[in-house]
KOLMIZA-552911 format. One line per 4 residues: number of its first residue (from 1); their letters; for each residue x, y, z of N, C-alpha, C. Coordinates in nm, 4 decimals, padded with zeros to 6 digits. Layout:
# KOLMIZA-552911
NUM) a) X,Y,Z,X,Y,Z,X,Y,Z ~ ...;
//
This chain:
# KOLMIZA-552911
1) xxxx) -00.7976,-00.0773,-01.2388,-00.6715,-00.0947,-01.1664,-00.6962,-00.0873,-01.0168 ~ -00.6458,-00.1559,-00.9309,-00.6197,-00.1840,-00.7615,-00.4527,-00.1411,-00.7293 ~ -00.4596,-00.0159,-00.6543,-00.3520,00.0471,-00.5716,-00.3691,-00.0280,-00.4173 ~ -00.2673,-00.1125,-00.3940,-00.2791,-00.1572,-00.2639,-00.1249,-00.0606,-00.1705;
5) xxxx) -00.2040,00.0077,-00.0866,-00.0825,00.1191,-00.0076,-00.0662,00.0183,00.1281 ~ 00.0423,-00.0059,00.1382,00.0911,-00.0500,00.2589,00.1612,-00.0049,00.3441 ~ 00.1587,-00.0038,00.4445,00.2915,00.1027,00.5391,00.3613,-00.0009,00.5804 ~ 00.4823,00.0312,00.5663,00.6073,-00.0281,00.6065,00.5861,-00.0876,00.7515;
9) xxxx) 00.6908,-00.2101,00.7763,00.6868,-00.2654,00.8988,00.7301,-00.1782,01.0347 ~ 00.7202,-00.2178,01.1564,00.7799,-00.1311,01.3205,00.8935,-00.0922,01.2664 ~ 00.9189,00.0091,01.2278,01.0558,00.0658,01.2165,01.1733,00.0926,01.3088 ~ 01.2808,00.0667,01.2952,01.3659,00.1492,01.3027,01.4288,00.2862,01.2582;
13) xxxx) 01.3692,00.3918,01.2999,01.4026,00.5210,01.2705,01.5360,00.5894,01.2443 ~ 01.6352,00.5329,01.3513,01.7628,00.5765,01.3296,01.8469,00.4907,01.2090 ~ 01.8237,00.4039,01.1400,01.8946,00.3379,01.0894,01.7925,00.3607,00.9572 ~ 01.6748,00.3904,00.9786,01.5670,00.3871,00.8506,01.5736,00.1978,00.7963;
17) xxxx) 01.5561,00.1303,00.8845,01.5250,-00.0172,00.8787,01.3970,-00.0441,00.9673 ~ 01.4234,-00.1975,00.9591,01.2797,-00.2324,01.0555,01.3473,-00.3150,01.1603 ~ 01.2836,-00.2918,01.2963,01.3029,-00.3841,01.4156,01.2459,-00.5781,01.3460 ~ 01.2950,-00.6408,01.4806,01.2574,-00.7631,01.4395,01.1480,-00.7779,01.4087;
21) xxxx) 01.0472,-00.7007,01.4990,00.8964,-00.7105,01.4972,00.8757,-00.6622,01.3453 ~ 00.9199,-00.5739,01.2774,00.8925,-00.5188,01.1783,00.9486,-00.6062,01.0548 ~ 01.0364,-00.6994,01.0663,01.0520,-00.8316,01.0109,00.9717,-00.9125,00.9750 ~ 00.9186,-00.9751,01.0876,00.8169,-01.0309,01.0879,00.6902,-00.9686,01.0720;
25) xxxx) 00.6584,-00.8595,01.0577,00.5461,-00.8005,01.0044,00.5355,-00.8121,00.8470 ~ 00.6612,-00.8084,00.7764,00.7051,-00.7711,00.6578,00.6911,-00.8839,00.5654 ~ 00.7224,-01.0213,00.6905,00.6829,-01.1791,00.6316,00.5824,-01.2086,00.5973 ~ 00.4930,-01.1724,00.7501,00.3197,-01.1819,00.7625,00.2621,-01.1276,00.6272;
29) xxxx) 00.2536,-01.0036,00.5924,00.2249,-00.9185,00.5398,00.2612,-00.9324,00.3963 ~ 00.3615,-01.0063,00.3421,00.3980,-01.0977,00.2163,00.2588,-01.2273,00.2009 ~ 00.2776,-01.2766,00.2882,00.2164,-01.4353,00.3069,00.0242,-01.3327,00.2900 ~ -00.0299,-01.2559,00.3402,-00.1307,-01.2115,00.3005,-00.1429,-01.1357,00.2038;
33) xxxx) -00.1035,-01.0701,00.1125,-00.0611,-01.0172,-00.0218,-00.0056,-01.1544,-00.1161 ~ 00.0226,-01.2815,-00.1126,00.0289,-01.3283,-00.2312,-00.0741,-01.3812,-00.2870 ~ -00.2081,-01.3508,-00.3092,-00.3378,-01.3966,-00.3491,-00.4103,-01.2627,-00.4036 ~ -00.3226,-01.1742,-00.4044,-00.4033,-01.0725,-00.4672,-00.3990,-01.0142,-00.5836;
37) xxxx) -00.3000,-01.0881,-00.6638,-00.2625,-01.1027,-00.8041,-00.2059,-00.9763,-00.8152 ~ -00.1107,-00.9609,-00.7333,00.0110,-00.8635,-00.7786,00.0945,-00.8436,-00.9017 ~ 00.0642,-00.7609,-00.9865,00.1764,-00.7591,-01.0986,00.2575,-00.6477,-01.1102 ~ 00.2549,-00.5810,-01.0301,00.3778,-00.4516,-01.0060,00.4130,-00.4553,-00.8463;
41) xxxx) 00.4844,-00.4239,-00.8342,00.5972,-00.3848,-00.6663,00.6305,-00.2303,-00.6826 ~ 00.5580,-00.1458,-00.5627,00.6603,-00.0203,-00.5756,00.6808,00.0369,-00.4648 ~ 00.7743,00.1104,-00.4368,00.8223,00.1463,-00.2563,00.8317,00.2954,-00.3143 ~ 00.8893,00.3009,-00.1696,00.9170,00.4706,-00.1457,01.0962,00.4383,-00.1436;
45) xxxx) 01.1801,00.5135,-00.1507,01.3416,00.5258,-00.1525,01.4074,00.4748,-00.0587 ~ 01.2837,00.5233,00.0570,01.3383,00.4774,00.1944,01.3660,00.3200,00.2643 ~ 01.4865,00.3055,00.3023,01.4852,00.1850,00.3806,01.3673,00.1080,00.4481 ~ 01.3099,00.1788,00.5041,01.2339,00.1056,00.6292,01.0923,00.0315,00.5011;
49) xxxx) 01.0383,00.0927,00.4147,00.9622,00.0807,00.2889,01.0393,-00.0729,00.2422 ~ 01.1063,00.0032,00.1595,01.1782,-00.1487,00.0782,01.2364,-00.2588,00.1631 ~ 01.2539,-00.2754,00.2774,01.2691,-00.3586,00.3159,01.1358,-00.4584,00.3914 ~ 01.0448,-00.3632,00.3665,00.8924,-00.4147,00.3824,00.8570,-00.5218,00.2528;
53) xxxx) 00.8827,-00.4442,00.1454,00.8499,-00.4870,00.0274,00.9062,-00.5938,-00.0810 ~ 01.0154,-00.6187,-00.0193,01.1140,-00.7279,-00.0189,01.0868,-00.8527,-00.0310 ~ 00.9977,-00.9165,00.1128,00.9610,-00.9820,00.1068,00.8173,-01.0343,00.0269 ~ 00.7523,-00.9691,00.0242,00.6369,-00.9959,-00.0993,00.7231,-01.0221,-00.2574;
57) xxxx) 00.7963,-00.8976,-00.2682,00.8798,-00.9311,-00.4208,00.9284,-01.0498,-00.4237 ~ 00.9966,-01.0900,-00.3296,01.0525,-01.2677,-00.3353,00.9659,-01.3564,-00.3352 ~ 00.8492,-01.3162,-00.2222,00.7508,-01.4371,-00.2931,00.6502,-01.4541,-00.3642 ~ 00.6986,-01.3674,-00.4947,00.5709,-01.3061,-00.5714,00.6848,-01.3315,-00.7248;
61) xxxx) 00.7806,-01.2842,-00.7129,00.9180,-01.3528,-00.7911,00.8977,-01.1892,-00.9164 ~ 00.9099,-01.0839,-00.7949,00.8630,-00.9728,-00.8896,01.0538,-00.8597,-00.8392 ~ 01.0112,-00.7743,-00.9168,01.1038,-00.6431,-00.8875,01.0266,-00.5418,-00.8030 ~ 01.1615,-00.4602,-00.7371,01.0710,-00.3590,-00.6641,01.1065,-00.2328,-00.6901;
65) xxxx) 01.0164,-00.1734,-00.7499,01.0316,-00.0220,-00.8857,01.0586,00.0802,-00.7564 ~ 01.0909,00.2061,-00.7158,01.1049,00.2473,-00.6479,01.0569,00.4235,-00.7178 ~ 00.9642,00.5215,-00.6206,00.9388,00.6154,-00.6254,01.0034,00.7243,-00.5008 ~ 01.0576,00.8251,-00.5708,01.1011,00.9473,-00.4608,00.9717,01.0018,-00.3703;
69) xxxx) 00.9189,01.0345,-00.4701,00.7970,01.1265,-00.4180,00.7215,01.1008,-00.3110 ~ 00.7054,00.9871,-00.3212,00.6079,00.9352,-00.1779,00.6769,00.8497,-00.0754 ~ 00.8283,00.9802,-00.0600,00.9257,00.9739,00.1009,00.7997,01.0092,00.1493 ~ 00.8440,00.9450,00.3069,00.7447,00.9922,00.4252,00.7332,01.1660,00.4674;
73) xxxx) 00.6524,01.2483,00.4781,00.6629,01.3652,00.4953,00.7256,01.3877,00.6499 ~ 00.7584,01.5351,00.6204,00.8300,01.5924,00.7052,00.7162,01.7385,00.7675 ~ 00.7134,01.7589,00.9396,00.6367,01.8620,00.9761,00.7081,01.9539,01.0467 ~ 00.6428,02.0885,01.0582,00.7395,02.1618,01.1293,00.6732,02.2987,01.0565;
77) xxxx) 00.7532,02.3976,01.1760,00.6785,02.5130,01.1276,00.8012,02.5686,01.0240 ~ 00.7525,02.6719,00.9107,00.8159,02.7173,00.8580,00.9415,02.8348,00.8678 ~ 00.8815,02.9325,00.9246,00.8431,03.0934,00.9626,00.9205,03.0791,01.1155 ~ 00.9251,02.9636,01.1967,01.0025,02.9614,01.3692,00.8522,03.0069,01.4541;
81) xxxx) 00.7559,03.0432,01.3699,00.6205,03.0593,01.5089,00.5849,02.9020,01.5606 ~ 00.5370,02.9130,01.6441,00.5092,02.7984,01.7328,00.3709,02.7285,01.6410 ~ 00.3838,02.5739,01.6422,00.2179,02.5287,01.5750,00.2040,02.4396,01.6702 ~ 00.0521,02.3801,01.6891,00.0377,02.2890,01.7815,00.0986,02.1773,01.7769;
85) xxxx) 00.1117,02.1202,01.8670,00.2466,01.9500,01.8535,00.3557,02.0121,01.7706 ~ 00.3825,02.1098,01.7323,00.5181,02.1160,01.6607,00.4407,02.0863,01.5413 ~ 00.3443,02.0454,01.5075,00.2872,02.0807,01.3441,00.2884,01.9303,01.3088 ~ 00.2601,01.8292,01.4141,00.2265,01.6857,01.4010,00.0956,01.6802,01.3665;
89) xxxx) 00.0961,01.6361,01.2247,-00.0592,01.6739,01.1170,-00.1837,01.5628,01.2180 ~ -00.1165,01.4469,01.2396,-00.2392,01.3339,01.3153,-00.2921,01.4064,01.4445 ~ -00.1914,01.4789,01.5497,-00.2481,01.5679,01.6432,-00.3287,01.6782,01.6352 ~ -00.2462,01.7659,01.5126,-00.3603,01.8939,01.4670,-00.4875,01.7907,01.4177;
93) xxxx) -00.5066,01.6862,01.3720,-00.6525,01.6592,01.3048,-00.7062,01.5810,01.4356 ~ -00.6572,01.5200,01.5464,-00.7104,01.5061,01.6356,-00.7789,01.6137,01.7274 ~ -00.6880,01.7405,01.6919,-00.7374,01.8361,01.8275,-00.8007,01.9392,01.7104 ~ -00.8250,01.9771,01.6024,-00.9383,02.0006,01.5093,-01.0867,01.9051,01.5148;
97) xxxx) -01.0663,01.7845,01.6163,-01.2064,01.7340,01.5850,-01.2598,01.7761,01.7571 ~ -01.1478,01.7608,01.8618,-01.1938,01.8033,01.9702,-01.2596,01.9218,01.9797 ~ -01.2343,02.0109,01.8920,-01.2532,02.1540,01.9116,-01.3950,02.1720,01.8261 ~ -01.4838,02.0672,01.7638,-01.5618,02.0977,01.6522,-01.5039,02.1526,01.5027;
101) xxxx) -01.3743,02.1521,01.5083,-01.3501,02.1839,01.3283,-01.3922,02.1501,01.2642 ~ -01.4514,02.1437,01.1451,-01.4567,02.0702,00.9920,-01.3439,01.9857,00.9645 ~ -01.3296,01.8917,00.9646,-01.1784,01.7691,00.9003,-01.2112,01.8011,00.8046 ~ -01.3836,01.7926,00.7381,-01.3508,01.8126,00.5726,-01.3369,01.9285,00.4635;
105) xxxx) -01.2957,02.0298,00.5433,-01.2961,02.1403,00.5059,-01.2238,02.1954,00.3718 ~ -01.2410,02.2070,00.2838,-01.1604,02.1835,00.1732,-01.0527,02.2862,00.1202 ~ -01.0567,02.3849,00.2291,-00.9550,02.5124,00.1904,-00.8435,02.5077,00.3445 ~ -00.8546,02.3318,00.3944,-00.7767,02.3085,00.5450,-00.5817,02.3806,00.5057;
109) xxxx) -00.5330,02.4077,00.3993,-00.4219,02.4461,00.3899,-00.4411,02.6038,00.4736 ~ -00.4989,02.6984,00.5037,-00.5546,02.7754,00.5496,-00.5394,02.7994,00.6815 ~ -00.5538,02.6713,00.7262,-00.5957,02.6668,00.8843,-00.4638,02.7061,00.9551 ~ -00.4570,02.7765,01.0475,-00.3646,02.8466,01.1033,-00.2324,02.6957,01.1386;
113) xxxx) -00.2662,02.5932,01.1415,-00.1844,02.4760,01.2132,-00.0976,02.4636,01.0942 ~ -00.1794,02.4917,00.9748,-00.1152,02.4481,00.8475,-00.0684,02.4984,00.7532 ~ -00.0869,02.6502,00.7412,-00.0437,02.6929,00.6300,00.0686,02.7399,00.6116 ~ 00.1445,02.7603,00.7630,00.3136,02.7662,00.7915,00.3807,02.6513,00.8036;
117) xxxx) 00.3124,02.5614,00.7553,00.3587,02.4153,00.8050,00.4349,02.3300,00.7250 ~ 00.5672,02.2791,00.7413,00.6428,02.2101,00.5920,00.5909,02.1257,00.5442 ~ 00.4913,02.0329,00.6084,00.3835,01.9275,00.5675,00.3140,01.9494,00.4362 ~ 00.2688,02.1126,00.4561,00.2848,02.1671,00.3200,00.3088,02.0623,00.1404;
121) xxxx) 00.4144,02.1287,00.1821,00.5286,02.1186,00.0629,00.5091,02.0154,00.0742 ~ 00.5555,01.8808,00.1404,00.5193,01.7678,00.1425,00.3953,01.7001,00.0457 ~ 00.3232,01.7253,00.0727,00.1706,01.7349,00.0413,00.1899,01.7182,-00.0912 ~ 00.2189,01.8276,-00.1164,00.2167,01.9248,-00.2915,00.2893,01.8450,-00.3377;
125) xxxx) 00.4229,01.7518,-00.3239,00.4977,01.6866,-00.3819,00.4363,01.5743,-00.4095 ~ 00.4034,01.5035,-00.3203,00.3291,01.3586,-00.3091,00.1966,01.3896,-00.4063 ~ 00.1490,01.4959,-00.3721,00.0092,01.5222,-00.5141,00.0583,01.5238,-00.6298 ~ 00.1327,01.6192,-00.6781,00.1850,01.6070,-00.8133,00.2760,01.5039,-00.8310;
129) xxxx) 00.3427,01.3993,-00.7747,00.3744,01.2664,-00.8081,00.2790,01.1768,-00.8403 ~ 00.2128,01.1704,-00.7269,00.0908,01.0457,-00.7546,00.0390,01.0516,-00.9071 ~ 00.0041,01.1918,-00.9328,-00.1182,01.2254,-01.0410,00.0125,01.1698,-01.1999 ~ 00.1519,01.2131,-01.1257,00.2182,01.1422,-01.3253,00.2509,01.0401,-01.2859;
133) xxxx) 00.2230,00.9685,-01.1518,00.2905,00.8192,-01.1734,00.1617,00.7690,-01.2525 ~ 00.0290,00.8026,-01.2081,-00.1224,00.7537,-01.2614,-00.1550,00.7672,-01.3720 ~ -00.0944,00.9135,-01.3803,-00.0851,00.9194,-01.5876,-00.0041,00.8381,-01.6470 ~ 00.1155,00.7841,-01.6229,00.1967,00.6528,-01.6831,00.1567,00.5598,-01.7040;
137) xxxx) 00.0410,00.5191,-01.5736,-00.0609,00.4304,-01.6130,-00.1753,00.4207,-01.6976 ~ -00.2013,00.5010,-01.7540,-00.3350,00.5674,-01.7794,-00.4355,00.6068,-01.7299 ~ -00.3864,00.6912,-01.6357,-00.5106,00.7829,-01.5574,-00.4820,00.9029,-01.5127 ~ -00.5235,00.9968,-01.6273,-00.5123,01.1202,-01.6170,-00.6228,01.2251,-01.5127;
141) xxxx) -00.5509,01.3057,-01.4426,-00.6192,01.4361,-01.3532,-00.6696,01.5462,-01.4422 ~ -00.8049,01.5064,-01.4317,-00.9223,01.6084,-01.5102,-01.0123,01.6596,-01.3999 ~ -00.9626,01.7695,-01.3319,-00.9981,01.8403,-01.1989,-01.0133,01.7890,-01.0657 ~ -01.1292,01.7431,-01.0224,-01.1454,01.6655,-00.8830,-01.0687,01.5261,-00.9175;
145) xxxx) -01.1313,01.4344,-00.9901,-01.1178,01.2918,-01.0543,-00.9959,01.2977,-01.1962 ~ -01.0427,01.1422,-01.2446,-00.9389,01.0842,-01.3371,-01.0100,01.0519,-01.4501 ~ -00.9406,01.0648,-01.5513,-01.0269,01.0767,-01.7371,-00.9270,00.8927,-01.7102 ~ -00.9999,00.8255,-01.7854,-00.9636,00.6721,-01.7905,-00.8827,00.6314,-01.9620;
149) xxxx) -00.7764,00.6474,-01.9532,-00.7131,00.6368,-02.0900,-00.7439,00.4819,-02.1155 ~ -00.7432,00.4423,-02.0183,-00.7134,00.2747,-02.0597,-00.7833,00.1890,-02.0503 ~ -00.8140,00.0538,-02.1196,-00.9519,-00.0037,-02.1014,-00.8776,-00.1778,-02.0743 ~ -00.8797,-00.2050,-01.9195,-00.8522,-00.3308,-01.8661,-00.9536,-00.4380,-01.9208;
153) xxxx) -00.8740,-00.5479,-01.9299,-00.9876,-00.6651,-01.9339,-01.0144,-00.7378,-01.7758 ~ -00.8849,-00.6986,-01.7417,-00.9282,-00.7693,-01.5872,-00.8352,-00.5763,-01.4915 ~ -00.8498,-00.5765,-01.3725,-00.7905,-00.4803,-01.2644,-00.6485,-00.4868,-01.2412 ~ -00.5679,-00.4248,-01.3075,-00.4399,-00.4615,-01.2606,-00.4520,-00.4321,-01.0969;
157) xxxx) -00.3648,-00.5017,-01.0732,-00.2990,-00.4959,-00.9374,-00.1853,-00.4556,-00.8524 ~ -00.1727,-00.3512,-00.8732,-00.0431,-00.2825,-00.8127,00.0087,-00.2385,-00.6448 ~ 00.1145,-00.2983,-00.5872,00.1235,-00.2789,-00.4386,00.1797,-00.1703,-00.4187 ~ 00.1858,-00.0763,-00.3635,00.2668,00.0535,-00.3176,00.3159,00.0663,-00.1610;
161) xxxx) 00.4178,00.0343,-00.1219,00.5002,00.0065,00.0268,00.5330,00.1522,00.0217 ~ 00.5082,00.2061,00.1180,00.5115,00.3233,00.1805,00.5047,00.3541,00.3082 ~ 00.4393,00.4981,00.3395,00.4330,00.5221,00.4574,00.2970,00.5687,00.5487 ~ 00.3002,00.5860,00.6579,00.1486,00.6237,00.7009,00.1241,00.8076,00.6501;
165) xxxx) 00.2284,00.9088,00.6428,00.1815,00.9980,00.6291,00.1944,01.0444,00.4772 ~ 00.2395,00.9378,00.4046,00.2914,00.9679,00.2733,00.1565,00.8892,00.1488 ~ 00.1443,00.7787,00.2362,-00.0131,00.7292,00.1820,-00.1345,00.8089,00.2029 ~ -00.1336,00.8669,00.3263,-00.2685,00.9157,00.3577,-00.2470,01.0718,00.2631;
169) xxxx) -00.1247,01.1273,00.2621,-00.1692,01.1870,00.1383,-00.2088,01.1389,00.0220 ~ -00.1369,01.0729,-00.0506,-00.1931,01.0154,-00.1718,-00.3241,00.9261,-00.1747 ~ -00.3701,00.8840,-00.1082,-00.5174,00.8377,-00.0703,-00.6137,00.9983,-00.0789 ~ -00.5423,01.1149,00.0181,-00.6566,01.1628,00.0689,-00.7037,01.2364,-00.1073;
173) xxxx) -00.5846,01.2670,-00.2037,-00.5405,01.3473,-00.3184,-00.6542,01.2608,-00.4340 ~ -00.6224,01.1355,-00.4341,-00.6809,01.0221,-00.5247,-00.8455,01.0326,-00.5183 ~ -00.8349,01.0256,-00.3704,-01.0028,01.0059,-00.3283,-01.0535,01.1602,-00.3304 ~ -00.9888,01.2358,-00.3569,-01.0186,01.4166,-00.3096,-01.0772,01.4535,-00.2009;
177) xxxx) -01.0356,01.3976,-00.0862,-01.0612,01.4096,00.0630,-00.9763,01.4982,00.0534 ~ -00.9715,01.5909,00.2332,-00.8610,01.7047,00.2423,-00.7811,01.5833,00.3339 ~ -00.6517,01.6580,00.3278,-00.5123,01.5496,00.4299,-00.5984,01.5038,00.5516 ~ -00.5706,01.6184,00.6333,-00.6124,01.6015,00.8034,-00.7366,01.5259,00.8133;
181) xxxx) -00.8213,01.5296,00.7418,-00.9592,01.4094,00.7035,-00.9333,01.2358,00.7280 ~ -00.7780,01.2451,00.5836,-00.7394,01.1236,00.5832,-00.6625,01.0605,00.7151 ~ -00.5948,01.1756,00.7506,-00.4834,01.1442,00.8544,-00.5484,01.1251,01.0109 ~ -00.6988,01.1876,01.0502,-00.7642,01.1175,01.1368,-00.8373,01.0107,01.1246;
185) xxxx) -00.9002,00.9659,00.9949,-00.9624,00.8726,00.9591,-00.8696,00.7273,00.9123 ~ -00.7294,00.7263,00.9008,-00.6800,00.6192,00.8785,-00.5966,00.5563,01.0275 ~ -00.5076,00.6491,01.0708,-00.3994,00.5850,01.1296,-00.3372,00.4950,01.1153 ~ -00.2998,00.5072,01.0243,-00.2331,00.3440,00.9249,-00.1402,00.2849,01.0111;
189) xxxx) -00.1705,00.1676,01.0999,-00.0767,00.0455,01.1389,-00.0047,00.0269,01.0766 ~ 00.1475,-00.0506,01.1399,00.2289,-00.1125,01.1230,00.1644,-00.2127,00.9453 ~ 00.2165,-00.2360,00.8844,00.1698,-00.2929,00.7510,00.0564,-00.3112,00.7001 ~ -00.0587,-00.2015,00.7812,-00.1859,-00.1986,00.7354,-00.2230,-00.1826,00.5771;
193) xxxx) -00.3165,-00.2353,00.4951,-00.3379,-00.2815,00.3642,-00.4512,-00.1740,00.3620 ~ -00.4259,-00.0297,00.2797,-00.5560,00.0383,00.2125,-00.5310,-00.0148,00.0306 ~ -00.6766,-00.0181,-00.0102,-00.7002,-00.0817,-00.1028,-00.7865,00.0038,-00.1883 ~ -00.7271,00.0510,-00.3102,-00.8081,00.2012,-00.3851,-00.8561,00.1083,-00.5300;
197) xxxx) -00.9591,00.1241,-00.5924,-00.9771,00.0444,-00.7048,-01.0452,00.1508,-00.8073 ~ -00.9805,00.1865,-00.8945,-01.0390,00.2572,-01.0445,-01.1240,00.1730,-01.1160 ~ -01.1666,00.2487,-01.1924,-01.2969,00.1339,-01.2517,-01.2093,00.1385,-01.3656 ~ -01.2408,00.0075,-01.4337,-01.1325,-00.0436,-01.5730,-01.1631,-00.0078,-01.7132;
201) xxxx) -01.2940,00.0632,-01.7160,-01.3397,00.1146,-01.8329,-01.2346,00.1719,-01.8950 ~ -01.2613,00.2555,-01.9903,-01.2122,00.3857,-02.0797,-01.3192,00.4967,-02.0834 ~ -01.3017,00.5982,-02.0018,-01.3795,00.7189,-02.0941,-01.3344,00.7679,-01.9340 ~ -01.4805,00.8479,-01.9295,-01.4901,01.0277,-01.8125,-01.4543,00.9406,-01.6994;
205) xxxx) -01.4085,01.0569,-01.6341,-01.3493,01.0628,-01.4997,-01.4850,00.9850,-01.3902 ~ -01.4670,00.8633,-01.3298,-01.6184,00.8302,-01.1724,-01.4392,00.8473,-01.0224 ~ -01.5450,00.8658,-00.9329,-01.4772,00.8082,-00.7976,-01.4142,00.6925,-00.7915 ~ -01.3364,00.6897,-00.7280,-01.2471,00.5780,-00.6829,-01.2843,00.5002,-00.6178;
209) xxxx) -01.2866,00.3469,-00.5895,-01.3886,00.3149,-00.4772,-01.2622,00.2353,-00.4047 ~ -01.2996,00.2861,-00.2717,-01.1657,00.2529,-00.1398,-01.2441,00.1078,-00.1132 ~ -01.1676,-00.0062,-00.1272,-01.2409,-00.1318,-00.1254,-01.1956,-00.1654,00.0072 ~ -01.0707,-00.1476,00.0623,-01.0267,-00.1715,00.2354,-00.9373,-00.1231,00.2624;
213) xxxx) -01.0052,-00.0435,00.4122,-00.9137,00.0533,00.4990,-00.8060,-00.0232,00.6135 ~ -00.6797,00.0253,00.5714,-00.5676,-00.0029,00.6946,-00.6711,-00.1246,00.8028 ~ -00.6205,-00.2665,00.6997,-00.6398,-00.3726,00.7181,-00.5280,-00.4393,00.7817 ~ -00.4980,-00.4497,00.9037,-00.3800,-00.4973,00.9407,-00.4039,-00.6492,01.0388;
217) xxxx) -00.5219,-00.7334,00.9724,-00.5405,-00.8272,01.0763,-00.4276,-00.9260,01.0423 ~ -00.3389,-00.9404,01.0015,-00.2260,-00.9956,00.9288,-00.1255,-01.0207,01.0194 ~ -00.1061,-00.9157,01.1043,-00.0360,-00.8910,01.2167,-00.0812,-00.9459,01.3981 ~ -00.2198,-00.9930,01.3771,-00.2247,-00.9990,01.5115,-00.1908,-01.1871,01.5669;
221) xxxx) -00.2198,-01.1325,01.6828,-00.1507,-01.2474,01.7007,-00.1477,-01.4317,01.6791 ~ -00.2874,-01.4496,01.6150,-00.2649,-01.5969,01.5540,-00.1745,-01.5737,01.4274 ~ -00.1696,-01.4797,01.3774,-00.0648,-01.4666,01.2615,00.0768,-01.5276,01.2764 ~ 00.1036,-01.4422,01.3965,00.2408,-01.4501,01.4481,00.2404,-01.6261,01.4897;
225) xxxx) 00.1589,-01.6983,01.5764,00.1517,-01.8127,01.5680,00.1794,-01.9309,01.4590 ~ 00.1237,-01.8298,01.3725,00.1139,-01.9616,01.2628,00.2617,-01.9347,01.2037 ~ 00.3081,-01.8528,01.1789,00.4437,-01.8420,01.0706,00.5391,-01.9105,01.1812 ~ 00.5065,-01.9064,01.2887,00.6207,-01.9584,01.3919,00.6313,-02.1377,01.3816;
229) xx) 00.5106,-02.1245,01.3506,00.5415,-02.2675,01.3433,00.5412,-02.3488,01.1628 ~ 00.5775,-02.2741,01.1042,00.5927,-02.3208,00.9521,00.7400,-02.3836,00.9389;
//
């Protein structure tokens, strides 16, 4: 199976929609996703998501299944003590690498930035979602990795429209990276394409292999050229 995570187009925040630009990201970003043999559509609840995903479903002539769990997270301290940036996870993992931290530290819930942090909870939700949406599929969580219930003849292909901090959890969870790892190592663009592929066998749990990272050449600007003139 192929999990393709996409982040939603330039948003509009107050309205939880997308600006024009994020329109047209949402077009682009259809028109490069219909060759990848999509047979599922799935978003996050949120506006700014499904209206990303919209356009691929129309020109793919699919439905778009919708998941709670992987809303975009929320940061902030718990407790009212002060965290760095206000507990903005991409800044703490930026200023954890300035400082020499470990990103891959595997007990990072710990770290003073984080363990009062609502990102938290966040986290924990989006982990234990991912792992029963994957068991629905057939791929069960047998400690680090996944026991393979199911035996493909070809990779399904499944798209997941989401978000940058709501993917990079579920990426970092899938791949068993720690968050702040994922969340300095991606910075997921405007409709950037990460691309996770299970192996199609049946039996013991292997690694996941990340086939492409927050791929967003879709968006630049001969893109925009060419749809303009279709």
């Amino acid at each position: 199976m192929r999990i393709l995570f996409i982040r939603h187009g330039e948003p509009n925040y107050e309205k939880d929609d997308l600006t024009e630009t994020g329109y047209k990201q949402a077009q682009l970003v259809a028109e490069r996703l219909k060759d990848e043999g999509i047979e599922e559509i799935w978003s996050s609840t949120q506006g700014r998501a499904i209206n990303t995903a919209k356009f691929t479903a129309e020109l793919l002539g699919l439905p778009v299944k919708t998941a709670d769990f992987i809303r975009e997270i929320k940061w902030g301290s718990m407790t009212g003590e002060e965290l760095f940036a206000g507990g903005h996870p991409w800044d703490i993992a930026d200023e954890m690498a300035r400082n020499g931290l470990n990103l891959n530290d595997p007990d990072w819930r710990s770290n003073p930035c984080f363990k009062t942090n609502m990102v938290l909870d966040c986290v924990d939700t989006i982990e234990k979602g991912i792992d029963e949406w994957l068991l629905d599929l057939g791929y069960k969580r047998n400690g680090l990795y996944y026991d393979h219930l199911v035996e493909e003849d070809h990779h399904r292909t499944i798209a997941f429209f989401c978000h940058g901090g709501s993917a990079s959890a579920a990426i970092a969870h899938i791949m068993n990276l720690p968050f702040p790892y994922v969340c300095a190592l991606l910075h997921m663009e405007f409709t950037g394409i990460t691309i996770l592929r299970m192996d199609r066998h049946a039996g013991p749990c292997t690694l996941p292999c990340m086939e492409l990272a927050n791929d967003g050449r879709h968006v630049k600007e001969g893109y925009y050229h060419r749809l303009s003139n279709k």
